[in-house]
PyMOL Python script that loads the backbone (N, CA, C, O; Angstrom):
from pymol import cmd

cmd.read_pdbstr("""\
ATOM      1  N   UNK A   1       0.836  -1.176   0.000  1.00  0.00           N
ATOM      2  CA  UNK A   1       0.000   0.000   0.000  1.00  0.00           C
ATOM      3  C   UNK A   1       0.882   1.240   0.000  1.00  0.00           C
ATOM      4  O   UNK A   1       1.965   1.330   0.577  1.00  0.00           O
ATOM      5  N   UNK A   2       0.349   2.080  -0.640  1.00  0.00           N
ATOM      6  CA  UNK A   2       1.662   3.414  -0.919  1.00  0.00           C
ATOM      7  C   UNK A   2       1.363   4.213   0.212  1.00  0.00           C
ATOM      8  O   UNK A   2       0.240   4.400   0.680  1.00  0.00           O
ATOM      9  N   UNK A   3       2.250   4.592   0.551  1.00  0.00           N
ATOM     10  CA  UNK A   3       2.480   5.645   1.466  1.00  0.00           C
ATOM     11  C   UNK A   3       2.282   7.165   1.182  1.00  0.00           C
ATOM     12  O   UNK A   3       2.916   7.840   0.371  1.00  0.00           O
ATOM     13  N   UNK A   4       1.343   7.545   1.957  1.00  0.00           N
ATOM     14  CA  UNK A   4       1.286   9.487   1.540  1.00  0.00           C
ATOM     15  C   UNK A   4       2.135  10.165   2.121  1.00  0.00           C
ATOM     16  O   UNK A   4       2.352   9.944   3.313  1.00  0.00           O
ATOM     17  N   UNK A   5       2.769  11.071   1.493  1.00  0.00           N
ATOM     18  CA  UNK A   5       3.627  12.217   2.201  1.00  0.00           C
ATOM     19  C   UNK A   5       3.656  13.513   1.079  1.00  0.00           C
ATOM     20  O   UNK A   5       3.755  13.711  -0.132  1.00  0.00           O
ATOM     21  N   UNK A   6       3.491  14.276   2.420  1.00  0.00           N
ATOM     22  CA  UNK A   6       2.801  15.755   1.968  1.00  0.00           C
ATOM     23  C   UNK A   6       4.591  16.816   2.081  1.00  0.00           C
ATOM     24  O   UNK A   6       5.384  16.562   2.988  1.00  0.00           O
ATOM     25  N   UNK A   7       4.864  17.814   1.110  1.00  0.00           N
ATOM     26  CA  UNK A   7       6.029  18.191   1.111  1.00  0.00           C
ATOM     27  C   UNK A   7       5.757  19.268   0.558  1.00  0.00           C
ATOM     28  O   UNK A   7       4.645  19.434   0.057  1.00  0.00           O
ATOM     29  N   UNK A   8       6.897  20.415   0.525  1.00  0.00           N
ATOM     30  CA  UNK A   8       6.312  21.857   0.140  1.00  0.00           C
ATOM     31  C   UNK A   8       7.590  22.082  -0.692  1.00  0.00           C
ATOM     32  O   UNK A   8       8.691  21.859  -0.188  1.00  0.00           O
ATOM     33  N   UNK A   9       7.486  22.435  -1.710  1.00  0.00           N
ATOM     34  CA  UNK A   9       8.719  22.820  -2.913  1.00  0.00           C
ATOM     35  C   UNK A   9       7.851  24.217  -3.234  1.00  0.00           C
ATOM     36  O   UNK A   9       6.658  24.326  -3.517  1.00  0.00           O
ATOM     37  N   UNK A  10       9.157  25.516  -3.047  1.00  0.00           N
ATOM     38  CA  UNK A  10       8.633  26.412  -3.073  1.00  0.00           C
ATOM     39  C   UNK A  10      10.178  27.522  -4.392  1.00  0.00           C
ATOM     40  O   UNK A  10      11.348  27.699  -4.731  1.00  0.00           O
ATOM     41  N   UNK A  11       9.347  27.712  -4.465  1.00  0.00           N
ATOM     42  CA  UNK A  11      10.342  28.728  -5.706  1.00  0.00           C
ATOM     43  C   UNK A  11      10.869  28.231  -7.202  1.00  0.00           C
ATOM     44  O   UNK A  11      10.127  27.912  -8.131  1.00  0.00           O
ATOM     45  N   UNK A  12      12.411  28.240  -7.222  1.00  0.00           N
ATOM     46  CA  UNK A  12      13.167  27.418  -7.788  1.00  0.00           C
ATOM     47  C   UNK A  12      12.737  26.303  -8.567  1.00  0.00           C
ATOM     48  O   UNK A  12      12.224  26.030  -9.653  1.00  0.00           O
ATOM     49  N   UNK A  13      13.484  25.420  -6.797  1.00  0.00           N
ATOM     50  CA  UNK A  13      12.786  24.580  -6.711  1.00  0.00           C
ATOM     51  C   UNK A  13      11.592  23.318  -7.296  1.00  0.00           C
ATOM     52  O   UNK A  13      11.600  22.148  -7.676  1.00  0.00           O
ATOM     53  N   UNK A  14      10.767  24.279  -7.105  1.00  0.00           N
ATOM     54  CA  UNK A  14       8.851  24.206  -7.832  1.00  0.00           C
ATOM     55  C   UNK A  14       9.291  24.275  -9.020  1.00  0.00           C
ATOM     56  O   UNK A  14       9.478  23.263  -9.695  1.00  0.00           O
ATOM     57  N   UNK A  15       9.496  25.355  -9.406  1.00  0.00           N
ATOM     58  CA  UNK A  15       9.960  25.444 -11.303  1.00  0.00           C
ATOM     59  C   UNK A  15      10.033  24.425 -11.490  1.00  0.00           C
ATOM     60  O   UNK A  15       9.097  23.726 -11.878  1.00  0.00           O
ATOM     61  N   UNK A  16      11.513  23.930 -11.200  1.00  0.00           N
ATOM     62  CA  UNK A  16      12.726  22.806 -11.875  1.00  0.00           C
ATOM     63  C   UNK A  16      11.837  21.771 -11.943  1.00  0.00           C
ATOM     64  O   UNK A  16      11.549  21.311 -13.048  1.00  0.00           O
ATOM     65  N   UNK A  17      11.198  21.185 -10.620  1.00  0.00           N
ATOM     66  CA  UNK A  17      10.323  19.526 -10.714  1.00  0.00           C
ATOM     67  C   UNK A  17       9.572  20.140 -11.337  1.00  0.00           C
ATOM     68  O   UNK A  17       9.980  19.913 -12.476  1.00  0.00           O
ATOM     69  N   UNK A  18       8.209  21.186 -11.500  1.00  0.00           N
ATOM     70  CA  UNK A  18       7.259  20.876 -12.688  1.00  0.00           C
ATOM     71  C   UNK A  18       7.528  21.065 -14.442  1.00  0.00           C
ATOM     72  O   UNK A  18       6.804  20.636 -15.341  1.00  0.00           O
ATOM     73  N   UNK A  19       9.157  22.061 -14.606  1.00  0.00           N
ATOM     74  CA  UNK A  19       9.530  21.596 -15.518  1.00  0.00           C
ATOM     75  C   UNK A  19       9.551  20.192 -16.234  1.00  0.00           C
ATOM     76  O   UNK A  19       8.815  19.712 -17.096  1.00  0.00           O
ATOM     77  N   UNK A  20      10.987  19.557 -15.370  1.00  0.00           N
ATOM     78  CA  UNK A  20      11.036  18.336 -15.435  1.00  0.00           C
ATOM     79  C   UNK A  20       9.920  17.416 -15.984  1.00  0.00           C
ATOM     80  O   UNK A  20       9.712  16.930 -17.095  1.00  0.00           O
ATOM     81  N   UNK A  21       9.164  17.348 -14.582  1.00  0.00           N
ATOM     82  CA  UNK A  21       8.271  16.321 -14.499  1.00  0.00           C
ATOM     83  C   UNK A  21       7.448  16.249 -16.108  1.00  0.00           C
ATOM     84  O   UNK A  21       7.189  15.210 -16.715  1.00  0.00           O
ATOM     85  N   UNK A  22       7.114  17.792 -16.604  1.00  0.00           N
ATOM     86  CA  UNK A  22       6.848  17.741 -18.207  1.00  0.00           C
ATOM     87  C   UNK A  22       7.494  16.756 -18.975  1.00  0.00           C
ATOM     88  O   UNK A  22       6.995  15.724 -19.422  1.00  0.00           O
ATOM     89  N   UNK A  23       8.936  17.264 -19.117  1.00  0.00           N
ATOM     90  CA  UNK A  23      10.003  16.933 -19.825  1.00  0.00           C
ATOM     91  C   UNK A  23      10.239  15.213 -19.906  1.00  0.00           C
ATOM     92  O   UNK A  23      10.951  14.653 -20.740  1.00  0.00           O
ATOM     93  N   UNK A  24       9.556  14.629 -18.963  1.00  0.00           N
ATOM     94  CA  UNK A  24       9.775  13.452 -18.397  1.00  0.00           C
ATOM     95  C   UNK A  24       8.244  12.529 -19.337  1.00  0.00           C
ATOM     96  O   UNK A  24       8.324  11.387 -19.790  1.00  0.00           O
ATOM     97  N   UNK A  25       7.338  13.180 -19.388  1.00  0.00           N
ATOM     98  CA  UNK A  25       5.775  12.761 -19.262  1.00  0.00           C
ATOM     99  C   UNK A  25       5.326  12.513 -17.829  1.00  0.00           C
ATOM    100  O   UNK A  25       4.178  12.073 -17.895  1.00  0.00           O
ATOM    101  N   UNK A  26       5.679  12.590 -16.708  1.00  0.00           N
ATOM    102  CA  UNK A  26       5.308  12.120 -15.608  1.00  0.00           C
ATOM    103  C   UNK A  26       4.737  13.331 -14.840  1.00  0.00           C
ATOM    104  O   UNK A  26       4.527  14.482 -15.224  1.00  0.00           O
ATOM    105  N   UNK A  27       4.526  12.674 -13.514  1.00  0.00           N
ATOM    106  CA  UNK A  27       3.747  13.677 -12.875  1.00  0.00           C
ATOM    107  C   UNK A  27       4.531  13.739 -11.568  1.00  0.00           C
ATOM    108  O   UNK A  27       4.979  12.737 -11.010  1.00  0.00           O
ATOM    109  N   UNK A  28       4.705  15.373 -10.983  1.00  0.00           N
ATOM    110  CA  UNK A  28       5.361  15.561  -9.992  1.00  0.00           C
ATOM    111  C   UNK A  28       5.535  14.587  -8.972  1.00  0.00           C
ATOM    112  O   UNK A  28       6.597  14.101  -8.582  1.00  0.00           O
ATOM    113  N   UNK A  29       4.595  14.398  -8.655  1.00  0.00           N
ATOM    114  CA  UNK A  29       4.541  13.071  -7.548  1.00  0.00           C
ATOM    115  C   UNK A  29       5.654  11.940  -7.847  1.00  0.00           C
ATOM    116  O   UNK A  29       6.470  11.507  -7.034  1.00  0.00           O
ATOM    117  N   UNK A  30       5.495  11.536  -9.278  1.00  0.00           N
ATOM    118  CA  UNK A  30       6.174  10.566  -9.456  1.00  0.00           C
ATOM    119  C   UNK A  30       7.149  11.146  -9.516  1.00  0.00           C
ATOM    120  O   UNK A  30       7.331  11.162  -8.298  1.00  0.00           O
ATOM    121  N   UNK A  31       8.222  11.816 -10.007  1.00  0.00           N
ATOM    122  CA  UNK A  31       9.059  12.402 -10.549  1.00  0.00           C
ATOM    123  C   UNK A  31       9.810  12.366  -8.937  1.00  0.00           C
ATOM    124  O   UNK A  31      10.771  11.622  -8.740  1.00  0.00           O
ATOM    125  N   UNK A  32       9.371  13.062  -8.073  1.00  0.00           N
ATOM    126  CA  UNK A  32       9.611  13.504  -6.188  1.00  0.00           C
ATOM    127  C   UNK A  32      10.167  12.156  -5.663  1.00  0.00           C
ATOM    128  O   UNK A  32      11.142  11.907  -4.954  1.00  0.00           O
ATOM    129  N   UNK A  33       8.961  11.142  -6.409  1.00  0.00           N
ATOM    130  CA  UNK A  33       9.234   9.843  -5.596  1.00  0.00           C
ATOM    131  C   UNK A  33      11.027   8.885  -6.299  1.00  0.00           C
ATOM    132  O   UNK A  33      11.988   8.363  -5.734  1.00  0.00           O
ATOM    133  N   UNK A  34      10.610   9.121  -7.798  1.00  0.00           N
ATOM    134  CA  UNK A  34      11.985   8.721  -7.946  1.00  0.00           C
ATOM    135  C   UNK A  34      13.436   9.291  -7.502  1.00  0.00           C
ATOM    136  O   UNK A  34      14.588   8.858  -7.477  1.00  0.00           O
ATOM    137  N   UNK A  35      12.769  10.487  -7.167  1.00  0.00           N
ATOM    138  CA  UNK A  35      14.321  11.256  -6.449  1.00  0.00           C
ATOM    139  C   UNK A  35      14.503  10.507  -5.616  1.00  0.00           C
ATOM    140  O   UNK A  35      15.325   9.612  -5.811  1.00  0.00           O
ATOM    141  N   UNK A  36      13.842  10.590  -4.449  1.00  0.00           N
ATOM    142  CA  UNK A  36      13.589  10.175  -3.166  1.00  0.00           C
ATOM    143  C   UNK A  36      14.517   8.817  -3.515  1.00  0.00           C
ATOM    144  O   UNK A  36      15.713   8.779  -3.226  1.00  0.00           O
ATOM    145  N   UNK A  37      13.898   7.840  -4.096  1.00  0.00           N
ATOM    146  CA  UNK A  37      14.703   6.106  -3.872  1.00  0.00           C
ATOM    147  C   UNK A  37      15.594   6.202  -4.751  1.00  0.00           C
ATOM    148  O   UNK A  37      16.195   5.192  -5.116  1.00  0.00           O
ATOM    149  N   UNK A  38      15.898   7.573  -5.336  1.00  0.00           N
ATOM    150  CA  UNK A  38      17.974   7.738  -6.077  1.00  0.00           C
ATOM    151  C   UNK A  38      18.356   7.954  -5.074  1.00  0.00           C
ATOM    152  O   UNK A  38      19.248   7.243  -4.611  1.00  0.00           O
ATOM    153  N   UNK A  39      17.674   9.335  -4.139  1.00  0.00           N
ATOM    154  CA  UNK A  39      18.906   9.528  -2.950  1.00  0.00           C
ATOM    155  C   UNK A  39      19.237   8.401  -1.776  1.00  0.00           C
ATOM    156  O   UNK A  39      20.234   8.323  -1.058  1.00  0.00           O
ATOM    157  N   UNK A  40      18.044   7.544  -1.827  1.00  0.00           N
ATOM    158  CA  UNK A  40      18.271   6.668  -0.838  1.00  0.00           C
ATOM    159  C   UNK A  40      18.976   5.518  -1.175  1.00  0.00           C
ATOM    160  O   UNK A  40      19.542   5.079  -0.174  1.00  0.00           O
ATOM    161  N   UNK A  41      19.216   4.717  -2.365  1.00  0.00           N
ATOM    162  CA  UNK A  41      19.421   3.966  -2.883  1.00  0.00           C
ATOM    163  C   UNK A  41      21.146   4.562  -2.879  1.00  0.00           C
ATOM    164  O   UNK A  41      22.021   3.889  -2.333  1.00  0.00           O
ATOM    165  N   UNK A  42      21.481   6.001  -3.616  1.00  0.00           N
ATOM    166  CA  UNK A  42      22.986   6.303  -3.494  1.00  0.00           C
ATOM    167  C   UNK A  42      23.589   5.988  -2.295  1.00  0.00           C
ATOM    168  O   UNK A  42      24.720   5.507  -2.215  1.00  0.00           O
ATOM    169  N   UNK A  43      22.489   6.378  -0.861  1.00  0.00           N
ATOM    170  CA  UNK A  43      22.850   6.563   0.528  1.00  0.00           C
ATOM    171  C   UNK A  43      23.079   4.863   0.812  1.00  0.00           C
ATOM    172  O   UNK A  43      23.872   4.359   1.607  1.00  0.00           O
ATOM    173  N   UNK A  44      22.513   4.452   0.272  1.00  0.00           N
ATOM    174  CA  UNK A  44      22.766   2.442   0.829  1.00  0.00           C
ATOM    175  C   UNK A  44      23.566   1.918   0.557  1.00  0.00           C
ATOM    176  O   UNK A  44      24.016   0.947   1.166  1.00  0.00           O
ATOM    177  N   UNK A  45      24.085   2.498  -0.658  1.00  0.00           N
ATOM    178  CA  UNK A  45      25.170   1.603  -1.431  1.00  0.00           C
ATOM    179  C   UNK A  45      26.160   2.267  -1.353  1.00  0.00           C
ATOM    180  O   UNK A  45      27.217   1.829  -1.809  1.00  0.00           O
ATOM    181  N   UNK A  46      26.109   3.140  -0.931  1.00  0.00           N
ATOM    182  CA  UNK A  46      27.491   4.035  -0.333  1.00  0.00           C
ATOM    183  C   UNK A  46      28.263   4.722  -1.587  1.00  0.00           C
ATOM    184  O   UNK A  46      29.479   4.896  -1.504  1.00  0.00           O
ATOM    185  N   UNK A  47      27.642   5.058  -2.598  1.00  0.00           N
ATOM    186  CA  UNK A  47      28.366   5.635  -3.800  1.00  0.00           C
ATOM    187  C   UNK A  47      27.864   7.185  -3.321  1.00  0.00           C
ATOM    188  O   UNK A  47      28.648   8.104  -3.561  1.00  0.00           O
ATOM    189  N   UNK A  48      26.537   7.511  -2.628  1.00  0.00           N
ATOM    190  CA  UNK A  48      26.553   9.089  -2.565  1.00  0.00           C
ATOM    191  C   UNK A  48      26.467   9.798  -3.908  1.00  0.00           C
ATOM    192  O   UNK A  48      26.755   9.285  -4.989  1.00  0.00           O
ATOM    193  N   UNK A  49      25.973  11.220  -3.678  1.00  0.00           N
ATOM    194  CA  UNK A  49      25.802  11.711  -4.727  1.00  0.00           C
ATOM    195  C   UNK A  49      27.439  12.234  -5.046  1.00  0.00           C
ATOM    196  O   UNK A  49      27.346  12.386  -6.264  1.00  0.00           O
ATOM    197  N   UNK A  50      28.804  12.583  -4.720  1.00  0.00           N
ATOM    198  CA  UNK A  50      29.181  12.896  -5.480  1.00  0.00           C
ATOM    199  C   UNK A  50      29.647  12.143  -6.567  1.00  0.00           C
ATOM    200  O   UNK A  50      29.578  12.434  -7.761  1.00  0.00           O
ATOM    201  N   UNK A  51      30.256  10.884  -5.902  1.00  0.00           N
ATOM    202  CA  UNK A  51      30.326   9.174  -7.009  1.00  0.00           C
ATOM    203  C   UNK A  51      29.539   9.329  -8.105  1.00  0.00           C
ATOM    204  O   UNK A  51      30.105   9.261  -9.196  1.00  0.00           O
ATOM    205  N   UNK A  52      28.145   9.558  -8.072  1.00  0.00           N
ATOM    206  CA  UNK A  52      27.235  10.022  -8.946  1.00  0.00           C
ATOM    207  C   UNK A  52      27.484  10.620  -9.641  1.00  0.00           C
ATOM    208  O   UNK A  52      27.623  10.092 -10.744  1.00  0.00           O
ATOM    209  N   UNK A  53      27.636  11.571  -9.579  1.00  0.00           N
ATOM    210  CA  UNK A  53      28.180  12.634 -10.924  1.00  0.00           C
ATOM    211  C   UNK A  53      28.928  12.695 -11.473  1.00  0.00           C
ATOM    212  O   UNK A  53      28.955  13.055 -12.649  1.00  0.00           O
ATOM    213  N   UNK A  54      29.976  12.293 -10.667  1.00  0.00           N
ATOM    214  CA  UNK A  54      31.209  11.975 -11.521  1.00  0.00           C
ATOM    215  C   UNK A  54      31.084  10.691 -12.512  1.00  0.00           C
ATOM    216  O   UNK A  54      31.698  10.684 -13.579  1.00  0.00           O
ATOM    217  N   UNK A  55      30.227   9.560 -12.094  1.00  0.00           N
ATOM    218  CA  UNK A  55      29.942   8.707 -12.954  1.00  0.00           C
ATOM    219  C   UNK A  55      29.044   8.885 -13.987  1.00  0.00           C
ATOM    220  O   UNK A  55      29.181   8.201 -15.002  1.00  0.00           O
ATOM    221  N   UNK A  56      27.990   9.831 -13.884  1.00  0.00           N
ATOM    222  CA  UNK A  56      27.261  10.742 -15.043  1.00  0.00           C
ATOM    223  C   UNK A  56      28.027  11.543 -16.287  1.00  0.00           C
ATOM    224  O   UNK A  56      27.781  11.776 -17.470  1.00  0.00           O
ATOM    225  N   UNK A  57      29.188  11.857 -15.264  1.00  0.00           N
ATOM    226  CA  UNK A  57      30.340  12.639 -16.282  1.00  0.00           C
ATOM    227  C   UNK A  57      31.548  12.208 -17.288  1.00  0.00           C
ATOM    228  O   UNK A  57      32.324  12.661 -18.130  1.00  0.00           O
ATOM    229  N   UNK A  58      31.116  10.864 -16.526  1.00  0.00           N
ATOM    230  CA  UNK A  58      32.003   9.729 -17.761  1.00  0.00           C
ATOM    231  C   UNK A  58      33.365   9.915 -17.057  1.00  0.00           C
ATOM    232  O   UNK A  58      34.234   9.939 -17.929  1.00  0.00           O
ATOM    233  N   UNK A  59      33.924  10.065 -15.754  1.00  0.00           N
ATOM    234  CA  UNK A  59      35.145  10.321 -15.013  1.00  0.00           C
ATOM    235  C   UNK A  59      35.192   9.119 -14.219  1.00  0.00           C
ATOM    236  O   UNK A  59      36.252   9.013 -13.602  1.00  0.00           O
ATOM    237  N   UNK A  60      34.285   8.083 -14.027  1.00  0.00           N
ATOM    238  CA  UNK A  60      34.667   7.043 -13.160  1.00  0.00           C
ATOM    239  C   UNK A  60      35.203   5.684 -14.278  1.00  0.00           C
ATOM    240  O   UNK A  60      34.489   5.364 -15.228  1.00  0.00           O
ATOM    241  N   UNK A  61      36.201   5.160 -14.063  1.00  0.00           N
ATOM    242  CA  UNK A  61      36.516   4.463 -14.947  1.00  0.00           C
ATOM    243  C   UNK A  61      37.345   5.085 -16.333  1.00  0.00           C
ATOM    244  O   UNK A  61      37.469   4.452 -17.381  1.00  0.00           O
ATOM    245  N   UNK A  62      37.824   6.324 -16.113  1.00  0.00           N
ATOM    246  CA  UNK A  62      38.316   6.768 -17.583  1.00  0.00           C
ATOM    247  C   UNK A  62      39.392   6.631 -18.129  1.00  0.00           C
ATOM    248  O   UNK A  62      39.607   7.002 -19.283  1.00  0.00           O
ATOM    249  N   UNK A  63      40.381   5.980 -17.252  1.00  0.00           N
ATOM    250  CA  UNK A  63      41.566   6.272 -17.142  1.00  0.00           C
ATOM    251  C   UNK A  63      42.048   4.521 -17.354  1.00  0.00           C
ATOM    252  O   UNK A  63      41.827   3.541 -16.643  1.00  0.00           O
ATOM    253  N   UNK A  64      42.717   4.659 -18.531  1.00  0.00           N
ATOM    254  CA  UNK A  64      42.835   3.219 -18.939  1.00  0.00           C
ATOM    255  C   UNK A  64      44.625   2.980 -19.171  1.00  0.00           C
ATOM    256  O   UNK A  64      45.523   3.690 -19.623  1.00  0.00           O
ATOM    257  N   UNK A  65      44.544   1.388 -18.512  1.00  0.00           N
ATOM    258  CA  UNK A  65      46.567   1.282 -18.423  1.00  0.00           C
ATOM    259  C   UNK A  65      46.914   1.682 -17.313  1.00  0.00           C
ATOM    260  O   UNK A  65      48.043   1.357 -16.947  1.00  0.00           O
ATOM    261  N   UNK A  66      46.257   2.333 -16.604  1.00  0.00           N
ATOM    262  CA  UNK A  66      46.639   2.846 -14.788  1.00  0.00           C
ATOM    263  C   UNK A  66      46.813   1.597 -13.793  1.00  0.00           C
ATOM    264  O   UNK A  66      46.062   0.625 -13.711  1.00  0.00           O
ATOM    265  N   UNK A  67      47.885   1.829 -13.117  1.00  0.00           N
ATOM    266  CA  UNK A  67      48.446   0.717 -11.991  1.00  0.00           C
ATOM    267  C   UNK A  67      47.202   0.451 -11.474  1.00  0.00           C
ATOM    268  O   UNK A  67      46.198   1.159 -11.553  1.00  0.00           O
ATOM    269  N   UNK A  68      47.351  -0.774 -10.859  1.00  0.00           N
ATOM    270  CA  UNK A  68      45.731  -1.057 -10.131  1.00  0.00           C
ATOM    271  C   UNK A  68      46.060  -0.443  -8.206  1.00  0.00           C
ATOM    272  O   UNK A  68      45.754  -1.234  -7.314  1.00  0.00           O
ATOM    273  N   UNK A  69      46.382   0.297  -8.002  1.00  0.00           N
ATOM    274  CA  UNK A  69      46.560   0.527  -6.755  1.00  0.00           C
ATOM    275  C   UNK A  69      47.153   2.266  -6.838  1.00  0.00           C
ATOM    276  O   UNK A  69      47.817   2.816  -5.960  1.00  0.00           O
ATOM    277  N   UNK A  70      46.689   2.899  -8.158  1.00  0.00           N
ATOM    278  CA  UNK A  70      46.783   4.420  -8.423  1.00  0.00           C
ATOM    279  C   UNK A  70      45.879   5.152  -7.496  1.00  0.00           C
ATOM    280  O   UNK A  70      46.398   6.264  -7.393  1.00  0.00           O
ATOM    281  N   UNK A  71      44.608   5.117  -6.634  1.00  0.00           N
ATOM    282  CA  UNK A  71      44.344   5.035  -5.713  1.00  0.00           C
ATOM    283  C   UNK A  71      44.374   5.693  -4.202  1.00  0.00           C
ATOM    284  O   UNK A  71      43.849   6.557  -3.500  1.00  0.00           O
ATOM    285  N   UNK A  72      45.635   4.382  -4.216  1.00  0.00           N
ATOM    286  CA  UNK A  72      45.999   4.347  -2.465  1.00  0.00           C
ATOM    287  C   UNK A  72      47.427   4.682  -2.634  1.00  0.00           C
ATOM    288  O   UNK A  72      48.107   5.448  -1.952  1.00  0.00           O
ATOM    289  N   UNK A  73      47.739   4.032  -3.582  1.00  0.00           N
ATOM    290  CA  UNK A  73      49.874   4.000  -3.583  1.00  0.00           C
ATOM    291  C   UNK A  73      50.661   5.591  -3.233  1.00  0.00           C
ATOM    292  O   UNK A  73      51.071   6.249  -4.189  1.00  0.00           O
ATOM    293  N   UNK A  74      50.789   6.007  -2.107  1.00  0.00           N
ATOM    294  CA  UNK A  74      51.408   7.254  -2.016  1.00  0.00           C
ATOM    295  C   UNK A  74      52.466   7.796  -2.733  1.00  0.00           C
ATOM    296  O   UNK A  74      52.775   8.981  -2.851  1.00  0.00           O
ATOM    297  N   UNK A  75      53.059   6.672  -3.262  1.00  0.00           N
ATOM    298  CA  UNK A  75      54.159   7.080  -4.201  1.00  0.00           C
ATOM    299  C   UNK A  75      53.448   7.978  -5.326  1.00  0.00           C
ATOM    300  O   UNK A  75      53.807   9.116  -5.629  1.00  0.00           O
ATOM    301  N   UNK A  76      52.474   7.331  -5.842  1.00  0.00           N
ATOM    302  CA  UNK A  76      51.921   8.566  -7.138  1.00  0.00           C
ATOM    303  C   UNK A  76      51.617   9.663  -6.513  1.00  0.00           C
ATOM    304  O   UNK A  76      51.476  10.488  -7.416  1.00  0.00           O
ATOM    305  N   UNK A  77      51.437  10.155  -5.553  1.00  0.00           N
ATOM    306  CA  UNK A  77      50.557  11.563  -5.030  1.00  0.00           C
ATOM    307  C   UNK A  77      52.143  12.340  -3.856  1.00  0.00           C
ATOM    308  O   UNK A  77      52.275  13.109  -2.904  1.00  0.00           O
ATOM    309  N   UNK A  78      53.010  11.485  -4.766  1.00  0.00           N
ATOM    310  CA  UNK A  78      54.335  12.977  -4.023  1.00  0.00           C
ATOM    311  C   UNK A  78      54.479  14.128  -4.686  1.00  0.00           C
ATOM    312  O   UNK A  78      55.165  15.041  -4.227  1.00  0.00           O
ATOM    313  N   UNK A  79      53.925  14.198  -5.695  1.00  0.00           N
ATOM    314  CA  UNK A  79      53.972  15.810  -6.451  1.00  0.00           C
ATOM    315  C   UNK A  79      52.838  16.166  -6.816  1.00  0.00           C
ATOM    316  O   UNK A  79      52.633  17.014  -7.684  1.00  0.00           O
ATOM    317  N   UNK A  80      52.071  15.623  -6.258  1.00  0.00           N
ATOM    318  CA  UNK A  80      50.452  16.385  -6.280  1.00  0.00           C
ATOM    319  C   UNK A  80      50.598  17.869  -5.980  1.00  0.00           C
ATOM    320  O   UNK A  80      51.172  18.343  -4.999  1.00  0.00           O
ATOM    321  N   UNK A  81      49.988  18.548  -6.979  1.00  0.00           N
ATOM    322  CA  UNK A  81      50.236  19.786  -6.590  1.00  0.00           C
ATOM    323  C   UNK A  81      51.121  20.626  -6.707  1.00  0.00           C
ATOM    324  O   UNK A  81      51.003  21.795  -6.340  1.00  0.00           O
ATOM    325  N   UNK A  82      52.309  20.041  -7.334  1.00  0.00           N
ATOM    326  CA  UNK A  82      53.769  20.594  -7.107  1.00  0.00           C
ATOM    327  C   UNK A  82      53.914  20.892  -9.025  1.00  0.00           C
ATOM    328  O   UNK A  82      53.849  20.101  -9.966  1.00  0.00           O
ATOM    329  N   UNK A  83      54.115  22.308  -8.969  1.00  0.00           N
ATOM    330  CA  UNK A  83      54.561  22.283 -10.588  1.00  0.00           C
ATOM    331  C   UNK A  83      54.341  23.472 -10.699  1.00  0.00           C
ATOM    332  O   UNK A  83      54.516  24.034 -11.780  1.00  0.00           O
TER     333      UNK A  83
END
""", "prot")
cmd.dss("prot")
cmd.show_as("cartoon", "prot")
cmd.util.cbc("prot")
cmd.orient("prot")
């Protein structure tokens, strides 16, 4: 049985989801609700939204032929910054 929950999007905000939700065919509600189980779903699996974007941005995985421990290995990150 679905659950009701009442929420107030005011400004901005409001715009952007009833844009969207157009842009989509869907309807605010739905549109709210799929946010909702992205942010929670990022929050479970521990990727978070910034993992997210960067994986939207085509930056996770880009880097091909890289040591498998580029990472953690402190040796690569002694001239971080330095130049």
């Amino acid at each position: 049985m679905p659950k009701k929950a009442a929420i107030t999007v005011d400004g901005d905000l409001g715009r952007r989801v009833s844009e969207r939700a157009r842009a989509e065919g869907t309807t605010e509600a739905q549109l709210i609700a799929k946010a909702v189980e992205a942010y929670l779903a990022a929050r479970q699996d521990g990727t978070g939204e910034p993992y997210q974007r960067m994986e939207q941005a085509g930056l996770i995985g880009c880097v091909e032929d890289a040591p498998a421990d580029l990472s953690t290995n402190p040796e690569y990150l002694e001239d971080l910054g330095r130049g």
